[in-house]
C-alpha positions, 0 to 999 in steps of 0.5 A: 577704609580705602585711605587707611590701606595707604596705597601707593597708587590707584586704578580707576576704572571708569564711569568715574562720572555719571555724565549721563544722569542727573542726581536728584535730590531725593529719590525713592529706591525699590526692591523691583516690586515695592518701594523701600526708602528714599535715598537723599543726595547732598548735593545733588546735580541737576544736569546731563552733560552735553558742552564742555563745560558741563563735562567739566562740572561733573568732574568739578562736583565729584571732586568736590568731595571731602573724602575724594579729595583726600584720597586722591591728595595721597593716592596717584592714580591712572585712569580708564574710561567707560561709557558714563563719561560719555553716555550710557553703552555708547559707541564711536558713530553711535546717533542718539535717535529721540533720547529723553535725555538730549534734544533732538538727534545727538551725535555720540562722538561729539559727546565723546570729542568734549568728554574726552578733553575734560576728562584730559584736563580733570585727571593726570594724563599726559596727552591723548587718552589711550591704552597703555600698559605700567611695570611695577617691580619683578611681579607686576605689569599692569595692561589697560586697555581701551574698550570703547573708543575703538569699538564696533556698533553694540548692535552688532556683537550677536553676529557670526562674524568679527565685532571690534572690541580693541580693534586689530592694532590694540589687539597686537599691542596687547598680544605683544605685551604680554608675550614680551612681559617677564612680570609674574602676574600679568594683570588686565584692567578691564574695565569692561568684564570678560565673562559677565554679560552686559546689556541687553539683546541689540545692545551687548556692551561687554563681550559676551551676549548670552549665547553659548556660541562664539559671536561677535567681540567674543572672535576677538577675545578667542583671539586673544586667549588663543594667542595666550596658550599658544605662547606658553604665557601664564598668570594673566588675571582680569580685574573688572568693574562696570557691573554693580555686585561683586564676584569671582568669576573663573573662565575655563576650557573645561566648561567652554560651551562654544566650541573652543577649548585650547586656552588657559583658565583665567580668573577674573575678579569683579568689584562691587560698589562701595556707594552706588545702586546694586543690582545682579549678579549678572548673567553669565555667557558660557562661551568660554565656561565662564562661572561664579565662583562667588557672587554677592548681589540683590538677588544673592539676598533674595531682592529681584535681580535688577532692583538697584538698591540704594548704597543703604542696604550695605550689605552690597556695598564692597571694595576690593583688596590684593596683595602679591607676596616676595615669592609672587603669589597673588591674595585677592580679596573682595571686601565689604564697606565694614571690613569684612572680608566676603571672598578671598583667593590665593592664586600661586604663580606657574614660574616658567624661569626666573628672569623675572628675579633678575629685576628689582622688586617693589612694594606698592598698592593699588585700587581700581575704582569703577564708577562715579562718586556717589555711585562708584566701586573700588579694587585695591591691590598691595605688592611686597 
């Protein structure tokens, strides 16, 4: 289905391996309180990754497939990371204390230093994995940041004061960015979502934590949101990943519950999982009035919230199309693996000038990919 839109190129989100877990041969899925099948996986991989080679062997089996390879014979792509090409939410100075997946104490950044070279060696690019941003024609520049290799402790982003997402000098490079860019839509690959809550207490991942007061990484993304409305800059949307259920969530100044009201509404598009365990949706944090405006997971069909189904039960199992029009608005989909179309949106851009018509324009089409083969979520965006 994905290789039939014939992109011109894809983002790739993150967690594109699942360096972190072994994939058994067989296993039984639940519905949170009762088993309802065996998954079955061929092949199956029977490691956690921690040298470099098995880093490597992970890309190697994802690779190995018949249908990754002949998307990505047709498809450039740029690629993010998350925490699966490492290990589950780590962060930079992160010791894993008696985990049960690796003898003794680990060092987080060691695993960082060898995924990092294997992910450089398996994937198009250039030299050191950072952020970046890419311009396509009149409509379109794309930002992606890097959400984790310069992150503050997980531990910390419950607290009063300022927890590093980006940190201070990504933070100006994307303010910078964004102010300087005259693409009608400014769009955020984030790989990590906004509004949608990660983890658990002591352990937030993303940038919310539950609680309706501003904490944590949420002083940076305040920072950052603020920074955008003070600028007069429009048309920024989110696309994320990371969570396995799909939606449209809308942040807005409307419903802000942390005190904080002097930003622009931002709309952020979730990608569900296209052959990956489902569990969600999520909760929200209402920090910046962060709501569904749709929202498809287990507990959306009457499952536990957390039950993880397997890819069988494809009702769950989605990717993502947009596509931006000759006049610049911006048609999101969210679709189901037989086509369907589960969510749409049509965004119409707010035109400042027209600057932007002073470049060429361009056609092209991209999809964001979250997740490893075997469990992993696609976003694919056309423009015209």
């Amino acid at each position: 289905t994905m290789e039939a839109l014939s992109p011109d190129f894809a983002l790739f989100q993150g967690d594109l391996i699942y360096a972190d877990g072994a994939i058994p041969a067989a296993i039984n899925y639940t519905n949170g309180t009762e088993v309802l099948g065996t998954w079955v996986n061929n092949p199956s991989k029977d490691f956690v990754a921690v040298t470099l080679d098995e880093f490597r062997a992970n890309w190697k089996y994802n690779h190995g497939d018949d249908k990754m390879q002949s998307f990505l014979a047709k498809t450039p792509i740029f690629v993010q990371w998350d925490d699966h090409e490492v290990t589950n939410n780590w962060y930079p100075t992160e010791v894993l204390v008696n985990s049960p997946l690796y003898e003794g104490n680990v060092s987080a950044d060691e695993l960082y230093n060898r995924s990092l070279q294997a992910l450089i060696e398996f994937n198009p690019i250039e030299s050191e994995f950072t952020y970046r941003s890419q311009r396509f024609g009149k409509h379109l520049e794309i930002f992606f940041p890097d959400f984790r290799s310069y992150r503050d402790p997980n531990p910390d982003n419950s607290n009063p004061t300022l927890t590093d997402m980006m940190g201070p000098e990504q933070v100006a490079w994307l303010k910078d960015g964004l102010k300087s860019s005259s693409a009608t839509w400014k769009i955020i690959s984030a790989h990590d979502p906004l509004g949608v809550v990660t983890g658990s207490e002591g352990d937030y991942d993303s940038f919310g934590n539950e609680d309706p007061a501003i904490l944590g990484r949420e002083l940076e993304l305040q920072e950052l949101l603020a920074f955008i409305n003070d600028n007069g800059i429009e048309n920024v949307v989110s696309l994320t990943s990371d969570v396995h259920f799909t939606a449209h969530v809308n942040l807005s100044p409307d419903r802000a519950e942390g005190g904080f009201t002097d930003f622009k509404p931002l709309d952020e598009f979730v990608i569900g999982p296209i052959h990956a365990g489902s569990f969600g949706p999520n909760y929200m944090d209402t920090s910046f009035g962060a709501q569904y405006e749709y929202e498809m997971g287990p507990l959306s069909l009457g499952y536990e919230r957390w039950a993880n189904l397997a890819p069988e039960v494809n009702e769950l199992q989605s990717f993502g199309h947009a596509s931006v029009s000759e006049t610049g608005e911006l048609h999101v989909k969210l679709i189901g693996i037989d086509g369907s179309v589960m969510h749409e949106k049509i965004l119409s851009p707010v035109v400042l000038n027209d600057s932007a018509n002073e470049e060429s324009t361009s056609s092209g089409c991209v999809v964001v990919v979250s997740c490893p083969l075997g469990l992993f979520s696609l976003f694919v965006m056309m423009m015209f």
